[in-house]
C-alpha positions in Angstrom: -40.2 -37.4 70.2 -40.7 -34.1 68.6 -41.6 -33.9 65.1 -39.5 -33.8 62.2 -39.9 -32.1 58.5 -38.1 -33.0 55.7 -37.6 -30.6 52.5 -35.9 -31.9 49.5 -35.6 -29.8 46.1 -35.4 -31.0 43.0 -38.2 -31.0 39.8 -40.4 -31.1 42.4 -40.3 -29.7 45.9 -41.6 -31.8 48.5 -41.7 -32.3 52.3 -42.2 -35.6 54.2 -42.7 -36.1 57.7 -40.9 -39.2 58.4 -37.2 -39.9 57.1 -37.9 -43.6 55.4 -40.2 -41.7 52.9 -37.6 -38.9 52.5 -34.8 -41.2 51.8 -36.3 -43.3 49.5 -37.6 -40.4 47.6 -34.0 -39.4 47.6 -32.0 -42.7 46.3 -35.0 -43.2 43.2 -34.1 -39.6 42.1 -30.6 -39.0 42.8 -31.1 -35.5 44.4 -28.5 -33.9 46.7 -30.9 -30.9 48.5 -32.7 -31.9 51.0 -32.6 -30.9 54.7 -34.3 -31.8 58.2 -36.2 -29.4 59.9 -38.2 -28.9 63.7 -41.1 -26.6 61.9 -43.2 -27.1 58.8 -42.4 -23.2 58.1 -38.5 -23.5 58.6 -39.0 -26.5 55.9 -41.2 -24.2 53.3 -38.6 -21.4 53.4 -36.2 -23.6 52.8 -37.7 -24.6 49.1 -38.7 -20.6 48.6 -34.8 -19.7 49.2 -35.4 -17.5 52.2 -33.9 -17.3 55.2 -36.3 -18.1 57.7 -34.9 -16.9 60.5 -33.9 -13.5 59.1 -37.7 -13.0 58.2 -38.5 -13.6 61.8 -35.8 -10.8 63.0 -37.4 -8.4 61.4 -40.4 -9.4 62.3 -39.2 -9.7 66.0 -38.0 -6.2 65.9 -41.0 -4.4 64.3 -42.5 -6.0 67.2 -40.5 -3.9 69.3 -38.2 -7.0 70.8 -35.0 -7.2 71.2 -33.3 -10.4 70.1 -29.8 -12.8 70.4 -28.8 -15.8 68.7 -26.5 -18.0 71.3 -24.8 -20.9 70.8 -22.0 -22.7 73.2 -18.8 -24.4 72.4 -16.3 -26.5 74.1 -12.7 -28.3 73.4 -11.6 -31.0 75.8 -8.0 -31.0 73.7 -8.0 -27.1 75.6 -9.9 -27.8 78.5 -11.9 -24.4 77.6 -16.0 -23.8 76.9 -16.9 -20.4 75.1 -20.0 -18.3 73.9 -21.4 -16.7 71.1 -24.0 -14.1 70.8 -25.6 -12.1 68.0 -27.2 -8.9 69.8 -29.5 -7.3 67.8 -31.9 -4.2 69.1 -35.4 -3.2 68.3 -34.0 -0.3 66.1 -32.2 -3.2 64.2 -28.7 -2.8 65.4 -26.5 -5.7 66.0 -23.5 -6.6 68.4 -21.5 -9.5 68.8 -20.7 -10.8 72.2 -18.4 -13.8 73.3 -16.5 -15.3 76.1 -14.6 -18.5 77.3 -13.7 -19.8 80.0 -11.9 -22.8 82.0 -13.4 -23.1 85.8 -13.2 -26.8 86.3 -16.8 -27.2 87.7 -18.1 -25.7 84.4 -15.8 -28.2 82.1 -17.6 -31.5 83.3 -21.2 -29.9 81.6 -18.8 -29.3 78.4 -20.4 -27.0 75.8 -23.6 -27.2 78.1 -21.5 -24.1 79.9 -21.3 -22.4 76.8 -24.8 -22.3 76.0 -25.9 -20.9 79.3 -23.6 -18.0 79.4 -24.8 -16.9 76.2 -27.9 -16.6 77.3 -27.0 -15.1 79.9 -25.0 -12.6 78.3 -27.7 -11.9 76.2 -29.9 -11.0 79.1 -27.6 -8.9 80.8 -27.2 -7.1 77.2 -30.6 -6.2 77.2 -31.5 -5.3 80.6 -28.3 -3.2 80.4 -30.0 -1.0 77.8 -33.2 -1.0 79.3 -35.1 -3.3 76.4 -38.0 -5.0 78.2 -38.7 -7.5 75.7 -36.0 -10.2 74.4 -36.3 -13.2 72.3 -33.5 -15.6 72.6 -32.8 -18.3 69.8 -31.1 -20.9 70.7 -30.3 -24.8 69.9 -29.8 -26.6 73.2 -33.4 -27.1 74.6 -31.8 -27.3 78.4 -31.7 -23.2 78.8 -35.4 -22.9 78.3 -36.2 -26.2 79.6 -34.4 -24.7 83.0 -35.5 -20.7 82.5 -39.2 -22.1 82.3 -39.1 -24.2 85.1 -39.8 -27.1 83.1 -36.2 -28.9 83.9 -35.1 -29.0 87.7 -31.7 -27.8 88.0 -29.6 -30.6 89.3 -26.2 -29.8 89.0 -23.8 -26.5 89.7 -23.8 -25.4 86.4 -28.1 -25.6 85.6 -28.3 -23.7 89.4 -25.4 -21.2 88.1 -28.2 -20.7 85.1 -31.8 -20.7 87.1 -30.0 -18.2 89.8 -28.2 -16.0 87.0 -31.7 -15.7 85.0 -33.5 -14.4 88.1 -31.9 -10.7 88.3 -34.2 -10.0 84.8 -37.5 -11.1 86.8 -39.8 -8.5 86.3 -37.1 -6.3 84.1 -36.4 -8.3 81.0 -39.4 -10.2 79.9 -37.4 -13.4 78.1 -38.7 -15.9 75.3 -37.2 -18.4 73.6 -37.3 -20.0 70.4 -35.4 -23.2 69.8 -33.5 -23.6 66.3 -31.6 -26.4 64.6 -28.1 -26.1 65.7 -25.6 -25.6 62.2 -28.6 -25.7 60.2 -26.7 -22.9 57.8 -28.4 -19.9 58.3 -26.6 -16.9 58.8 -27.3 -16.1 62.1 -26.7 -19.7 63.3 -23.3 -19.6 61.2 -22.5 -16.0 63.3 -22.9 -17.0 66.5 -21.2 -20.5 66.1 -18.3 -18.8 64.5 -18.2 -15.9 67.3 -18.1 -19.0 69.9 -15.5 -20.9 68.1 -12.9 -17.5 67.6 -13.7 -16.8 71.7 -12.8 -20.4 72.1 -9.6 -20.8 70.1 -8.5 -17.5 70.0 -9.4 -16.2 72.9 -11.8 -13.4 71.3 -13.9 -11.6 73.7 -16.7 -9.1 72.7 -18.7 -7.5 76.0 -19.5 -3.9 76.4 -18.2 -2.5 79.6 -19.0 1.0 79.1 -22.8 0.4 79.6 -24.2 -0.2 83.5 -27.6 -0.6 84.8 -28.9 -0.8 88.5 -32.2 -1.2 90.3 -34.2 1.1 92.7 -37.4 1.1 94.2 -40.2 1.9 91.5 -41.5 4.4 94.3 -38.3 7.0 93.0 -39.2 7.7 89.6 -40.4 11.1 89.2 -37.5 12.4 91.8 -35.0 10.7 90.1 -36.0 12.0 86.9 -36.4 15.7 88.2 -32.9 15.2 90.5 -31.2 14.3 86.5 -33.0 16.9 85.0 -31.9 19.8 87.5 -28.4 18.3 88.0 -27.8 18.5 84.3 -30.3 20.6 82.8 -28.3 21.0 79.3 -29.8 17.2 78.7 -32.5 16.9 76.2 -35.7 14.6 77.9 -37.4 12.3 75.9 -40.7 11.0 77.2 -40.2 6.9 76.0 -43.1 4.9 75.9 -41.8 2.7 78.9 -40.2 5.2 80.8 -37.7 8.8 80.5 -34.5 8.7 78.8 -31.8 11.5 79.1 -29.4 12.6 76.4 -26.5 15.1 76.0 -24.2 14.4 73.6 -22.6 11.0 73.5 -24.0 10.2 77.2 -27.5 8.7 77.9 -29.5 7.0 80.4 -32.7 5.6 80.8 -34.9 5.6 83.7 -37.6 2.7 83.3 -40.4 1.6 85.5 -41.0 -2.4 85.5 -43.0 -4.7 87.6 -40.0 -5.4 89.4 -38.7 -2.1 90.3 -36.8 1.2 88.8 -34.7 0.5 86.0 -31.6 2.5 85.4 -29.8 1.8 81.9 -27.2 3.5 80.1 -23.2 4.7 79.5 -21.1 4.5 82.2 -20.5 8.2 82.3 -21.7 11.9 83.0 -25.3 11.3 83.0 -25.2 7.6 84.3 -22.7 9.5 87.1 -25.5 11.5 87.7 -28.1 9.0 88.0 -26.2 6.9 90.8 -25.1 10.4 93.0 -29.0 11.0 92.9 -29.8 7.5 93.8 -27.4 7.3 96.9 -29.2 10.1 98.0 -32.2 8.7 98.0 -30.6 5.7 100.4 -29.8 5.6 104.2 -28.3 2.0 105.1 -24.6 1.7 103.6 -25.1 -2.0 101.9 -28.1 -0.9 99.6 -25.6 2.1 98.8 -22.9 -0.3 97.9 -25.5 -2.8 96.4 -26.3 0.2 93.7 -22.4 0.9 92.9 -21.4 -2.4 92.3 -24.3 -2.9 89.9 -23.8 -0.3 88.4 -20.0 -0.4 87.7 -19.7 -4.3 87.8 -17.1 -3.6 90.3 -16.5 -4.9 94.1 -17.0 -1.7 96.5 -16.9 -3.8 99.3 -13.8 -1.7 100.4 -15.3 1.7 99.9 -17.6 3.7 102.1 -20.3 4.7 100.5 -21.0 8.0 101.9 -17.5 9.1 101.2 -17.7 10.7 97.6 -13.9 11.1 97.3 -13.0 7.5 97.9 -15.4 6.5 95.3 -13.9 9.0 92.9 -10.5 7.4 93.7 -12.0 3.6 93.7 -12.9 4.6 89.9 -10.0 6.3 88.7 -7.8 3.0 90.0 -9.8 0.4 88.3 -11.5 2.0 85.2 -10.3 3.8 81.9 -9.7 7.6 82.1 -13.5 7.9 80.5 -15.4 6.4 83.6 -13.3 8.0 86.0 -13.5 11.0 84.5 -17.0 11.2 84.8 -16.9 9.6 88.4 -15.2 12.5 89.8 -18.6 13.7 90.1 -18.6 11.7 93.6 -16.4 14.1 95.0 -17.5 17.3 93.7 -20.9 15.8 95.8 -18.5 15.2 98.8 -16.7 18.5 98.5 -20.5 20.2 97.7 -21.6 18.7 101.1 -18.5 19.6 102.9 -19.3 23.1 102.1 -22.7 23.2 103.2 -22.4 21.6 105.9 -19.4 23.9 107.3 -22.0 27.4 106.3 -25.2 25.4 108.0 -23.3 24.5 111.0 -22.1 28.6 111.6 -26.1 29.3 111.2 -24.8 31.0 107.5 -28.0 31.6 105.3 -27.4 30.9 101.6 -29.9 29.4 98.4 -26.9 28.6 96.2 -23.5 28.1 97.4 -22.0 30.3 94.8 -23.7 33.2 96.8 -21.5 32.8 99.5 -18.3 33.3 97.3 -17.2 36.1 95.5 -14.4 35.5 92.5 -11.1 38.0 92.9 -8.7 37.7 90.0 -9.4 33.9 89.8 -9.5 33.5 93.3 -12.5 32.9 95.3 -13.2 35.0 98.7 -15.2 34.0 101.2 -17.7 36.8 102.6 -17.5 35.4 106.1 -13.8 35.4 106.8 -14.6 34.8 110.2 -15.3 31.2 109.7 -12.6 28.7 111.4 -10.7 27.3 108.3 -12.0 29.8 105.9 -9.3 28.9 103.5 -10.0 25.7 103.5 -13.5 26.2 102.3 -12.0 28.7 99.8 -9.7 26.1 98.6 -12.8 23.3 98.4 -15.0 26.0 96.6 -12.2 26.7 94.1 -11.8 22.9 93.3 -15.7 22.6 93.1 -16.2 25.3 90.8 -13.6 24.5 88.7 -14.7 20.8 88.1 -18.2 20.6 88.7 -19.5 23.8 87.1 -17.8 22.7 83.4 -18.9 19.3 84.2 -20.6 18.6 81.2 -18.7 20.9 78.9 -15.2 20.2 80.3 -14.1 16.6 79.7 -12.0 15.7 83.0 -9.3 12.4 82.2 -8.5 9.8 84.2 -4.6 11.7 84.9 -6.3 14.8 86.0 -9.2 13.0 88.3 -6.2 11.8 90.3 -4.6 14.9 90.7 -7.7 16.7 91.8 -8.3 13.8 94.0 -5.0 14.8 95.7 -6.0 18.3 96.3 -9.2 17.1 97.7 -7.1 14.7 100.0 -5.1 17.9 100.9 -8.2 19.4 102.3 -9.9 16.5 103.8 -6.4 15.8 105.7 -6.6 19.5 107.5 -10.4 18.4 108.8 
């Protein structure tokens, strides 16, 4: 049985270790603050005032760790388990995030559910930003006792959790640290709030615009010099566990880990970037697709991968006009290849594309007008330079990605 502290305050502060001595102590003096404990230090801040989990935060964070405080909930009157999660990054910033759900399997573990997807959540929070180092406190011992290896996972729910945890092998290096559950801290109060709104009101925090996908380690210096000359405006920052990329309000990460490439950040221009560099770097259509729906949290099961255009149009059905926007970048690839191709295939020299084009009063003129379909490849230069050149100046919205789509779909339909 694990050991057990006991502070009580009064004239005279004092801590036992078994709960006879504690509550006899009590009775004889009448004193109404005194509180259990799992740790002789939890016990002394109590009697000093402090918060002894908020000292550890910042301690956490100096040591450049990310952290979450979790905590599960459940209500049989509503048939519903829910999560909580305090987020909080090594620069100190916090987010909330919450969920709740109903799948029947999940009710018969009861708040048990909730626990694990918060842990989960929080482990999906930091490897979608790239921190390598997490500390999770939580109060149910099971989602250690299971992530450790130290508890067999017997039943759907513990095997949901041990299979779950195993994507941040060798990208998120986990800890945990067990708490007294509503032990009245304020991070313990936060979390167990956040789980109770998410339960009962249906709350949910999560934040879809960040992604994150995995390549082989081997990639890293041509996928940072493939962002670099793709969007050359973006300032570089040499991070002590990898490159990051920034340009305005967009940013991605490119991290080396033991188990592979790392690629963390907003799901737009840059991140965009990133994954058109990425399939490039691929051959078979599954580990193409396998990247995508990583990196969107979407199903591209339908899609072909080495069609740019139908991944532009896959995007600008299914995300806001933000995402989309920035995913028209997969067609401006497509429409980039379909130009080259056509010029390599009629033995055309060029360095640049733009070299084989010459602008007339907005227009753009082919200087081989002997080439079959010339207007078409006009047309497909036009469209290109019109979207991909401003790229990263020219916001593009989800309304206008679907009617450059339909031009595209104009020229692909005359192939």
């Amino acid at each position: 049985m694990a050991k057990k502290y006991y502070a009580v305050k009064g004239e005279e502060n004092r801590i036992f270790e078994d709960w006879n001595s504690c509550q006899n102590y009590i009775r004889e003096r009448n004193v109404m603050q005194y509180k259990g404990f799992s740790t002789l230090e939890e016990a002394n801040a109590f009697l000093l005032g402090q918060d002894y989990y908020s000292d550890r935060v910042t301690e956490d964070v100096k040591a450049g760790y990310a952290v979450a405080f979790t905590d599960g909930s459940y209500e049989s009157a509503i048939a519903a388990y829910s999560f909580g999660v305090v987020a909080i990054a090594p620069d100190g910033k916090e987010e909330m995030l919450s969920g709740r759900g109903n799948d029947p399997v999940f009710l018969q573990s009861r708040n048990v559910s909730g626990e694990i997807l918060g842990v989960l959540a929080a482990a999906e929070w930091a490897y979608r930003r790239g921190f390598p180092k997490l500390i999770v406190y939580h109060d149910y011992e099971g989602v250690a006792a299971w992530a450790e290896n130290r508890w067999k996972a017997e039943n759907p729910v513990s095997r949901y959790y041990t299979d779950g945890m195993k994507k941040f092998d060798g990208f998120v290096e986990i800890l945990f640290r067990k708490v007294k559950g509503h032990s009245n801290h304020f991070f313990n109060d936060k979390v167990d709030a956040l789980a109770k709104d998410a339960l009962f009101h249906n709350e949910r925090y999560f934040p879809d615009n960040i992604g994150a996908f995995r390549l082989n380690a081997e990639w890293y210096d041509a996928l940072c010099n493939e962002i670099h000359r793709q969007a050359v405006r973006a300032s570089y920052d040499d991070l002590y566990d990898g490159a990051g990329f920034t340009l305005g309000e967009d940013s991605v990460g490119v991290f080396p880990r033991r188990g592979g490439l790392l690629i963390a950040g907003k799901k737009y221009r840059l991140f965009c970037v990133a994954i058109v560099a990425a399939l490039s770097f691929l051959s078979d259509k599954d580990a193409k697709r396998a990247v995508l729906q990583e990196a969107f949290s979407l199903d591209f099961s339908s899609v072909d991968p080495d069609r740019g255009e139908e991944i532009s149009r896959f995007l600008c059905e299914r995300c806001d006009e933000k995402i989309s926007g920035a995913g028209i970048l997969f067609a401006m690839t497509a429409l980039s290849g379909f130009i080259r191709k056509t010029l390599t295939e009629n033995n055309i020299s060029f360095d640049r594309i733009s070299s084989v084009f010459q602008e007339d009063n907005g227009k753009f003129r082919c200087n081989f007008q002997s080439l079959p379909n010339v207007g078409k490849l006009e047309r497909a230069y036009e469209i290109f330079y019109s979207v991909r050149v401003p790229y990263f100046t020219k916001r593009v919205r989800g309304k206008e990605a679907a009617e450059i789509l339909s031009e595209i779909d104009d020229i692909w339909k005359e192939r």
